[in-house]
C-alpha positions as CSV (number, residue, x, y, z in Angstrom):
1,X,-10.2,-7.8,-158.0
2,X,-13.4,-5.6,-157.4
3,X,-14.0,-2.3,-158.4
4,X,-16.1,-0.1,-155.4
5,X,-16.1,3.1,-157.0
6,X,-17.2,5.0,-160.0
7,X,-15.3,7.7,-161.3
8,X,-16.9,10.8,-163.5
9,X,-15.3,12.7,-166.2
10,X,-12.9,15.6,-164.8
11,X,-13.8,14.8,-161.2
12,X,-11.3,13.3,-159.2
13,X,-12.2,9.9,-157.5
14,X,-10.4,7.3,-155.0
15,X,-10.6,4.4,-156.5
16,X,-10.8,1.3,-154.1
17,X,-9.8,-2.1,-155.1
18,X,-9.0,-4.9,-153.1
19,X,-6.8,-7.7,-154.8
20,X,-7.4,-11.1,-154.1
21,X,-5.4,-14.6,-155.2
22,X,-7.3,-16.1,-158.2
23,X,-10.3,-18.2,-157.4
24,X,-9.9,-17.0,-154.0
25,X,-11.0,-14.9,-151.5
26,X,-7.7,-15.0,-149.1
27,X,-5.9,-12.3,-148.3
28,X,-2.9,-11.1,-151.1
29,X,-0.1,-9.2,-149.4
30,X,1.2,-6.3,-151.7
31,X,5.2,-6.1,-152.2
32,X,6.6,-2.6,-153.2
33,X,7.5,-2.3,-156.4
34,X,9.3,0.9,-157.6
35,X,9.0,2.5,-154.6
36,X,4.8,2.3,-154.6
37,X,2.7,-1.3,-153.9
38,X,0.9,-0.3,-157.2
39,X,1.3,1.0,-160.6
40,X,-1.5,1.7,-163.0
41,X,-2.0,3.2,-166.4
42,X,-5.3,3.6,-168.2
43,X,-6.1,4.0,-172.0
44,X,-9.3,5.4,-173.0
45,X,-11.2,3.3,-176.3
46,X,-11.4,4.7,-179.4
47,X,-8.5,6.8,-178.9
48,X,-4.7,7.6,-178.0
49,X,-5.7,9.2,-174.5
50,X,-4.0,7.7,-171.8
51,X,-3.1,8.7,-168.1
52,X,-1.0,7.1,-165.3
53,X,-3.0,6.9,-162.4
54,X,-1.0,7.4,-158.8
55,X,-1.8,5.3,-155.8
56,X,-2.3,7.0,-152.9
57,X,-1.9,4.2,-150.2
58,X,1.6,4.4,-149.0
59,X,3.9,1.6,-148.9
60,X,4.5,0.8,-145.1
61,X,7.4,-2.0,-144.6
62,X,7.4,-5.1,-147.1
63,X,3.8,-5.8,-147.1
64,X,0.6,-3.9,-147.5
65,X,-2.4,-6.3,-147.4
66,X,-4.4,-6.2,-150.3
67,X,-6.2,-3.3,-150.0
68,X,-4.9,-0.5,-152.6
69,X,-6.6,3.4,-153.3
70,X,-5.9,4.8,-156.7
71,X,-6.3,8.8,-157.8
72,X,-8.0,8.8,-160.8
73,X,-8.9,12.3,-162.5
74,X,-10.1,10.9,-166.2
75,X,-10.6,13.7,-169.0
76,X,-12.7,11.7,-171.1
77,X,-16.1,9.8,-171.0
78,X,-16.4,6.2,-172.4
79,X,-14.6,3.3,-171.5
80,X,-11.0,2.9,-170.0
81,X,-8.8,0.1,-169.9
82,X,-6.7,-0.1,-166.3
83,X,-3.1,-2.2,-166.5
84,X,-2.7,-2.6,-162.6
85,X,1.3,-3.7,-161.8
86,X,1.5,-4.9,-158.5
87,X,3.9,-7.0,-156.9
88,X,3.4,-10.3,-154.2
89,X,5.9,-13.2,-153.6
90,X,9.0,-11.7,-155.4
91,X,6.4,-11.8,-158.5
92,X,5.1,-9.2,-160.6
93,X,2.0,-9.4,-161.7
94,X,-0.6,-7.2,-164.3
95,X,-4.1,-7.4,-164.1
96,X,-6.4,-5.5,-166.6
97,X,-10.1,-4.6,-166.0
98,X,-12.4,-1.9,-168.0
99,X,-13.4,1.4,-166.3
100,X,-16.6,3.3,-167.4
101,X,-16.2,7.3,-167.2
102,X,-19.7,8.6,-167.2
């Protein structure tokens, strides 16, 4: 997964991420999942902050590449960890990655 954007504190930012297989650079097609191909919460270090971040691509039929936008309005500077749910061959799948709010 890449990260292509940087978001700053109480501004709100698209975040872009594409999701790949591991090791690979093929394409991943996203499955919905509760009604959205992605579900994402964040949790800010050193603290009990936390937000649920929306997606803003909309799901489209059963698959929906791997490309995913995700609203993120963050209160706080510092580092947040992302949980990123997302769903491909009948299989759900998390992935975690670190966020710096600046």
């Amino acid at each position: 997964m890449r990260r292509r954007a940087l978001a700053r504190v109480g501004t709100a930012t698209a975040l872009a991420l594409t999701l790949t297989a591991c090791g690979s650079s093929g394409d991943t097609d996203l499955q919905p999942y509760l009604n959205t191909y992605t579900h994402l919460t964040a949790f800010h270090e050193g603290d009990t902050a936390f937000a649920h971040l929306h997606p803003t691509t909309k799901v489209n039929g059963d698959q929906g590449g791997q490309d995913l936008s995700v609203h993120a309005e963050l209160p706080t500077a510092g580092n947040w960890r992302l949980f990123l749910q997302f769903q491909t061959g009948g299989k759900l799948h998390t992935a975690a990655l670190t966020l710096n709010v600046g």
